[in-house]
C-alpha positions as a printed NumPy array, in Angstrom:
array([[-12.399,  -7.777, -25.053],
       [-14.535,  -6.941, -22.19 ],
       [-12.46 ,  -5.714, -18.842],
       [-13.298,  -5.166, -15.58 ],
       [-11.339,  -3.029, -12.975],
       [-11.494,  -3.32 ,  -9.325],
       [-10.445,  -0.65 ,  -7.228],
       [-11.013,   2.558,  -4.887],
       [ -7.22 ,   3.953,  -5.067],
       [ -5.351,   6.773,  -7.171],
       [ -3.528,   3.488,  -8.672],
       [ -6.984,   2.521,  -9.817],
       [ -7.98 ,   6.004, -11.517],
       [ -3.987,   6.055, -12.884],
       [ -4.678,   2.284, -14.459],
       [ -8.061,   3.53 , -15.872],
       [ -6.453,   6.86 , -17.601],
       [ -3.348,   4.836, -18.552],
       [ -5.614,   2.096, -20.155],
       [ -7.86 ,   4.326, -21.788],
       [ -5.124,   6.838, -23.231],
       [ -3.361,   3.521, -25.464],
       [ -6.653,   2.026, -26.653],
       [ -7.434,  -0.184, -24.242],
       [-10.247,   1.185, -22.249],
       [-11.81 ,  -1.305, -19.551],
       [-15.899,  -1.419, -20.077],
       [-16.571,  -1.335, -16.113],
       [-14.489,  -0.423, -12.712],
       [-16.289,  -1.851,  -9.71 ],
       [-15.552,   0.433,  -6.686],
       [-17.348,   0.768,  -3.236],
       [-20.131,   2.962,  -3.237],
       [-20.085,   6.163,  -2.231],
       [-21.755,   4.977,   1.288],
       [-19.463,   2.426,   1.947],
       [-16.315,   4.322,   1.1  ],
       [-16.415,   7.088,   3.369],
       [-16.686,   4.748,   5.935],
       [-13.795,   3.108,   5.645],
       [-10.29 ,   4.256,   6.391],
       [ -8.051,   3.133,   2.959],
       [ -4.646,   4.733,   2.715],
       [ -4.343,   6.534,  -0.886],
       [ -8.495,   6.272,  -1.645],
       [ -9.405,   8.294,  -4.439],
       [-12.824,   9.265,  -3.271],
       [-13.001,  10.87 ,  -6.837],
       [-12.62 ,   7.627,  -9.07 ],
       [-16.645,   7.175,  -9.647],
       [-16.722,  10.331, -11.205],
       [-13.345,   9.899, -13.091],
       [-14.139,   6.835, -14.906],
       [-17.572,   8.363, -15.758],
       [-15.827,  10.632, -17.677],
       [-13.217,   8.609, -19.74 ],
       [-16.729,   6.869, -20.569],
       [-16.574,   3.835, -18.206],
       [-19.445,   2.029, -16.512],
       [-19.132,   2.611, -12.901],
       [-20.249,  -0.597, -10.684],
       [-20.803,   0.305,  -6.721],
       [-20.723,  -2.713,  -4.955],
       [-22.943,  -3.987,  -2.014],
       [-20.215,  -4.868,  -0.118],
       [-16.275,  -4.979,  -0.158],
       [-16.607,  -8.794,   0.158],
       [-18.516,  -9.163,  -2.744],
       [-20.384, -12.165,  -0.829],
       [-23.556, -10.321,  -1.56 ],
       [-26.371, -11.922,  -4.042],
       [-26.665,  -8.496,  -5.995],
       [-22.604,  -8.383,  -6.167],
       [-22.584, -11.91 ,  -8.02 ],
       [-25.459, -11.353, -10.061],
       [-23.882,  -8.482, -11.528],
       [-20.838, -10.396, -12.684],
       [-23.1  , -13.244, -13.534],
       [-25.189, -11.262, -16.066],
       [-21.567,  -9.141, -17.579],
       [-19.422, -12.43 , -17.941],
       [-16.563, -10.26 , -18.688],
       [-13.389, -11.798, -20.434],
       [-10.459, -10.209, -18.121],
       [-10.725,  -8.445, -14.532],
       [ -7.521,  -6.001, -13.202],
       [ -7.626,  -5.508, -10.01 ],
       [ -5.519,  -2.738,  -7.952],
       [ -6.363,  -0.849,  -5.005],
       [ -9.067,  -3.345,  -4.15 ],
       [ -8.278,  -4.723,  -0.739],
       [-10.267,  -7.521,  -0.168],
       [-10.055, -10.773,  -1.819],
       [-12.71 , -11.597,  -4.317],
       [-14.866, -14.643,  -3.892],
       [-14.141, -18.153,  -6.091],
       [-17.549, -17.427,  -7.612],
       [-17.192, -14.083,  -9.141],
       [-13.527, -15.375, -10.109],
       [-15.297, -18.007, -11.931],
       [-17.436, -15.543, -13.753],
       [-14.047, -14.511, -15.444],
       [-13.469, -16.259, -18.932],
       [ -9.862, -15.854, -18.545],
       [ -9.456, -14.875, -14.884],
       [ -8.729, -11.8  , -12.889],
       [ -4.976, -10.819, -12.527],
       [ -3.607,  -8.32 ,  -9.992],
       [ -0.51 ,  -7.306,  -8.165],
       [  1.773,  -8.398,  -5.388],
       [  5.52 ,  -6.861,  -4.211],
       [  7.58 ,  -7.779,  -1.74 ],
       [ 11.271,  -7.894,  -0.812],
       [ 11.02 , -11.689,  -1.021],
       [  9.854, -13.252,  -4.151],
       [  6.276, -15.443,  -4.761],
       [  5.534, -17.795,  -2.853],
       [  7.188, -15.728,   0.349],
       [  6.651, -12.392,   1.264],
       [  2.39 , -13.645,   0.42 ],
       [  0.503, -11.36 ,   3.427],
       [ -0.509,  -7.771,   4.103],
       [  1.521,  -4.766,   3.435],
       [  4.181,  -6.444,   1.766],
       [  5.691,  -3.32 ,   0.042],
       [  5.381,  -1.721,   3.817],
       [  7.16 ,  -4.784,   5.243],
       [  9.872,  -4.783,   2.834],
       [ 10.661,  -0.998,   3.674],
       [ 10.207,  -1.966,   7.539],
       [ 12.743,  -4.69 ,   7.095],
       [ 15.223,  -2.973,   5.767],
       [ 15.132,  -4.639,   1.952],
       [ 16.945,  -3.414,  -0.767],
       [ 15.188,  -5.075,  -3.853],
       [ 11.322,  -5.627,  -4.931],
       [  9.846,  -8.647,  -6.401],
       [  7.186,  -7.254,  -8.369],
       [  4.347,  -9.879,  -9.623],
       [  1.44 ,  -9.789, -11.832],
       [ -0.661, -12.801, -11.093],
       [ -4.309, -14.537, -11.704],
       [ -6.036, -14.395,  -8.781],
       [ -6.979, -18.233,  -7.833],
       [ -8.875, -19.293,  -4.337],
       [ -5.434, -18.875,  -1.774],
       [ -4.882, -15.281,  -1.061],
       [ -1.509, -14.79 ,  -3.354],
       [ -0.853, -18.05 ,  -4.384],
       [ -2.109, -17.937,  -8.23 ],
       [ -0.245, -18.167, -11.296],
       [  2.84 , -15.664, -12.365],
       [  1.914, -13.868, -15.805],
       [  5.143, -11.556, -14.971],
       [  7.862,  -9.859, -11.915],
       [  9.654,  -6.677, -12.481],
       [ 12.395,  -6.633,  -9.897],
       [ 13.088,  -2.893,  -8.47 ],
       [ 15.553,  -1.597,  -6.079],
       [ 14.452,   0.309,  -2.508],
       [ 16.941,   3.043,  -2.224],
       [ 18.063,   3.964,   1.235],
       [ 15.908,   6.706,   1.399],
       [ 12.756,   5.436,  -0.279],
       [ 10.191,   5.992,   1.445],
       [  6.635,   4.128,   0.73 ],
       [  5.289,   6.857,  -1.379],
       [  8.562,   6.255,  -3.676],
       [  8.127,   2.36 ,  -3.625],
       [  4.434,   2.76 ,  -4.551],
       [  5.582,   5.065,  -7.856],
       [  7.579,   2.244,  -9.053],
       [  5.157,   0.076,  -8.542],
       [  2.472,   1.825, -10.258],
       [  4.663,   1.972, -12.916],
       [  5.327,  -2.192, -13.674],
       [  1.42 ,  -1.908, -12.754],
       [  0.27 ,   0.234, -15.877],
       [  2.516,  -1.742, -18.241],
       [  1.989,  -5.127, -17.366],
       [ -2.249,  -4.401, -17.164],
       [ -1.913,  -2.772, -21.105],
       [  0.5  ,  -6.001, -22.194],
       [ -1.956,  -8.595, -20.519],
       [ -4.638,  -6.998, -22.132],
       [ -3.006,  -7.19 , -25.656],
       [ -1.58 , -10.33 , -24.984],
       [ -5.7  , -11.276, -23.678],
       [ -6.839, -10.142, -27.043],
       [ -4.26 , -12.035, -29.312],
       [ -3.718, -15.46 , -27.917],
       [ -2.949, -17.26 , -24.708],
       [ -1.512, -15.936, -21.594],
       [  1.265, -17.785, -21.149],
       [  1.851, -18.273, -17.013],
       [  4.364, -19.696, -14.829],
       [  3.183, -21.967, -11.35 ],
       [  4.628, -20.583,  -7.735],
       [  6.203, -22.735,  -6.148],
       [  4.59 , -24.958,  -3.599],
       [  7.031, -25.348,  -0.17 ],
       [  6.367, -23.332,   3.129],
       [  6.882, -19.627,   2.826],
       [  7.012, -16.566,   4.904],
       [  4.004, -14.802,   5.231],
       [  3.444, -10.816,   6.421],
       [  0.894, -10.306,   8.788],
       [ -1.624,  -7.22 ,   8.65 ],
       [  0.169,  -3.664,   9.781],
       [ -2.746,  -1.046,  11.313],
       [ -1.754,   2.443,  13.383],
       [ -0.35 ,   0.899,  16.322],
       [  2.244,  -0.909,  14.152],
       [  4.007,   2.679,  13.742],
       [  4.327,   3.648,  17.045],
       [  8.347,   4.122,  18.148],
       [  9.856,   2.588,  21.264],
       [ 13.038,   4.466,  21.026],
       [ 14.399,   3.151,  24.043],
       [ 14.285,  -0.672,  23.124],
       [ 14.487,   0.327,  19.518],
       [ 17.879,   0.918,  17.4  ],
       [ 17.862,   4.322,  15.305],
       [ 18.121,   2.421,  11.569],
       [ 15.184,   0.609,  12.806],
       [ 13.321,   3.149,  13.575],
       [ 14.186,   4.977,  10.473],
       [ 12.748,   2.371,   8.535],
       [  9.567,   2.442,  10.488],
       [  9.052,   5.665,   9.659],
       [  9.516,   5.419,   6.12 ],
       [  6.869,   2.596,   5.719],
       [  4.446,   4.144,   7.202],
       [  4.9  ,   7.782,   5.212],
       [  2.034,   9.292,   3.609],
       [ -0.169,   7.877,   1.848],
       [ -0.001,   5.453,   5.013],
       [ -1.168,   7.815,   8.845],
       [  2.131,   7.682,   9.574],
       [  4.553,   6.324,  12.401],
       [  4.506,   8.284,  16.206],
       [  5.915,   8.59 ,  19.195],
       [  4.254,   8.637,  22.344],
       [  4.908,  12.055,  24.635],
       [  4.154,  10.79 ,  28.001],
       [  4.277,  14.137,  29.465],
       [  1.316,  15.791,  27.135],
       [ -0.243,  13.234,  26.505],
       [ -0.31 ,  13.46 ,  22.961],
       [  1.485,  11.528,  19.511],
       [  4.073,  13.052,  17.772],
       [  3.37 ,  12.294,  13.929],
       [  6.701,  11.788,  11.975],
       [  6.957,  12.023,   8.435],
       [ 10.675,  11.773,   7.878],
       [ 13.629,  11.336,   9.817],
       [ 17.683,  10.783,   9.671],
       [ 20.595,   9.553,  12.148],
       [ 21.795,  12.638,  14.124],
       [ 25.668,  12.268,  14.915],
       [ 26.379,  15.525,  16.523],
       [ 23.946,  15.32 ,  19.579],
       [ 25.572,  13.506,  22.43 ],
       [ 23.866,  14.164,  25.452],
       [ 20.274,  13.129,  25.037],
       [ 19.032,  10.318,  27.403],
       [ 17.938,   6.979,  25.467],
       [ 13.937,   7.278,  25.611],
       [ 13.903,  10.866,  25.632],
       [ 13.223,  13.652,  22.553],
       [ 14.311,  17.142,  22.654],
       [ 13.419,  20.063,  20.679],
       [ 15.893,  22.482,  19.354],
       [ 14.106,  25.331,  17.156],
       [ 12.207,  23.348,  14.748],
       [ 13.908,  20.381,  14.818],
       [ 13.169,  17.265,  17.074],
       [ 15.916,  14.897,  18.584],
       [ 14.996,  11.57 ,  19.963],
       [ 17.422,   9.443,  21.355],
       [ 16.919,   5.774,  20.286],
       [ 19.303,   2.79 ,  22.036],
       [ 22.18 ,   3.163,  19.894],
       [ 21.469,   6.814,  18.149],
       [ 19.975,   9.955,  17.7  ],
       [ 17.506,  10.706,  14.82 ],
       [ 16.258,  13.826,  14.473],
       [ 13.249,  15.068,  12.102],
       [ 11.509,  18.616,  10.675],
       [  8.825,  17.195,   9.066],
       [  6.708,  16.059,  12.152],
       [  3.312,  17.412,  14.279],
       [  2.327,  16.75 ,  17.56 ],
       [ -1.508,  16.015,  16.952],
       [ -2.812,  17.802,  20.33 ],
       [ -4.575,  21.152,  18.995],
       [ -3.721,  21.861,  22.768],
       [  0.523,  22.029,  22.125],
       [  1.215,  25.032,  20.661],
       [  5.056,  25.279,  21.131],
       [  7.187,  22.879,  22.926],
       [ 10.131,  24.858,  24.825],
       [ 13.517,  24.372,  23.419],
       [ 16.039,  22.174,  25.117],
       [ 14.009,  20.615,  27.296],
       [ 14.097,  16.974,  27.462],
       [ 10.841,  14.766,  27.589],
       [  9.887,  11.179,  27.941],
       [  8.627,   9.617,  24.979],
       [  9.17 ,   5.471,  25.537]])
């Protein structure tokens, strides 16, 4: 069984070592180069995984492009006609002609608070968090020419707790990821892969989410909303921010919870009390300790005194 692995994320490098530790090592991973990867900004890259999979004893592929619409991209996958691809951590869907190359397809991962075929998009796991979802569809699929809209091998359903935040979401999904890649390779290797059709009616779709998506408005925005926010755009993501109009300058913010005790904070407004900041949102108060303003010029914000921040 010859697989391929697409990929430039520590889910990649945890799929190759979890592949290769049960017997199932992949022949190739096909990453960006080294060129094209510090160039791009990709939340949770693994700038190490070249020289990771070179060591469990894996061919490393650097691609021309993250398109893959380049001649020398397709020739490769022309001349290795491999049997299976995985793909995780490779953000960019893969052209109809290197899916073709596939003798039984590529398969990757999609999560969402809705299940296949809504919640197909960007950043679903993000969205769901954002939203306010409780639960995770969780699907491994075979990539076909409709971003999403191939064939269900199989869905783990997970729950969001409260105060998940996206790193905690991605765990869990790393998790269905590992064992559903080993069981469709075994399955690969001794039969059919039996899969189920999405079904075809009009669906929701997520659109993409970029920095500006996690900037605050706390004085149109309600506190639970906000919360949310925050915790979909947690590390590995930049992060959400608020804007403080009177420096100048984001506030980065990490974590946050609803403040009952505060009282007299103006809606739009944050205060800082030691190391603690207060922002008053339309309906609450959240407060945080694990936030930075990103000015190297803000040393120390004075306690107690109230400043604009939208």
């Amino acid at each position: 069984m010859k697989v391929c692995v697409f990929g430039n994320k520590s889910t990649t490098s945890a799929v190759l070592r979890h592949l290769t530790s049960h017997h199932a090592k992949p022949h190739s991973l096909v990453t960006l180069s080294k060129e094209n990867i510090s160039q791009l900004e990709i939340s949770g890259v693994d700038r190490d995984i070249a020289s990771q999979a070179e060591s469990l004893g894996i061919h490393v592929y650097g691609t021309a492009s993250y398109g893959l619409k380049s001649t020398y991209d397709q020739d490769f996958f022309s001349k290795e006609a491999f049997d299976l691809g995985i793909c995780t951590g490779w953000q960019r869907l893969i052209p109809q002609e290197i899916l073709n190359t596939f003798r039984l397809g590529v398969f990757g991962w999609h999560g969402s608070g809705f299940n296949l075929p809504n919640g197909r998009g960007r950043s679903p796991l993000n969205w769901t968090i954002r939203l306010g979802m409780h639960e995770v569809f969780h699907n491994c699929f075979k990539y076909a020419e409709g971003a999403d809209t191939g064939e269900i091998y199989d869905t783990l359903r997970f729950t969001v707790n409260k105060d998940d935040c996206i790193a905690d979401v991605l765990e869990k999904a790393k998790a269905h990821i590992q064992d559903s890649a080993l069981s469709l390779i075994r399955d690969a290797a001794n039969g059919p892969i039996h899969l189920s059709q999405q079904a075809n009616y009009p669906a929701i779709q997520f659109p993409a989410l970029n920095e500006a998506s996690g900037r605050i408005y706390p004085s149109i925005m309600q506190g639970a909303d906000v919360i949310n926010i925050i915790r979909s755009c947690s590390f590995p993501f930049p992060g959400s921010y608020l804007y403080d109009q009177n420096r100048n300058t984001k506030i980065r913010i990490w974590k946050a919870e609803i403040n009952e005790g505060i009282k007299d904070l103006r809606i739009g407004y944050a205060r800082m009390v030691g190391k603690v900041l207060l922002v008053r949102c339309r309906d609450a108060v959240i407060s945080s300790n694990d936030f930075k303003f990103e000015s190297t010029k803000i040393d120390k914000v004075a306690d107690s005194i109230d400043f604009l921040c939208g």
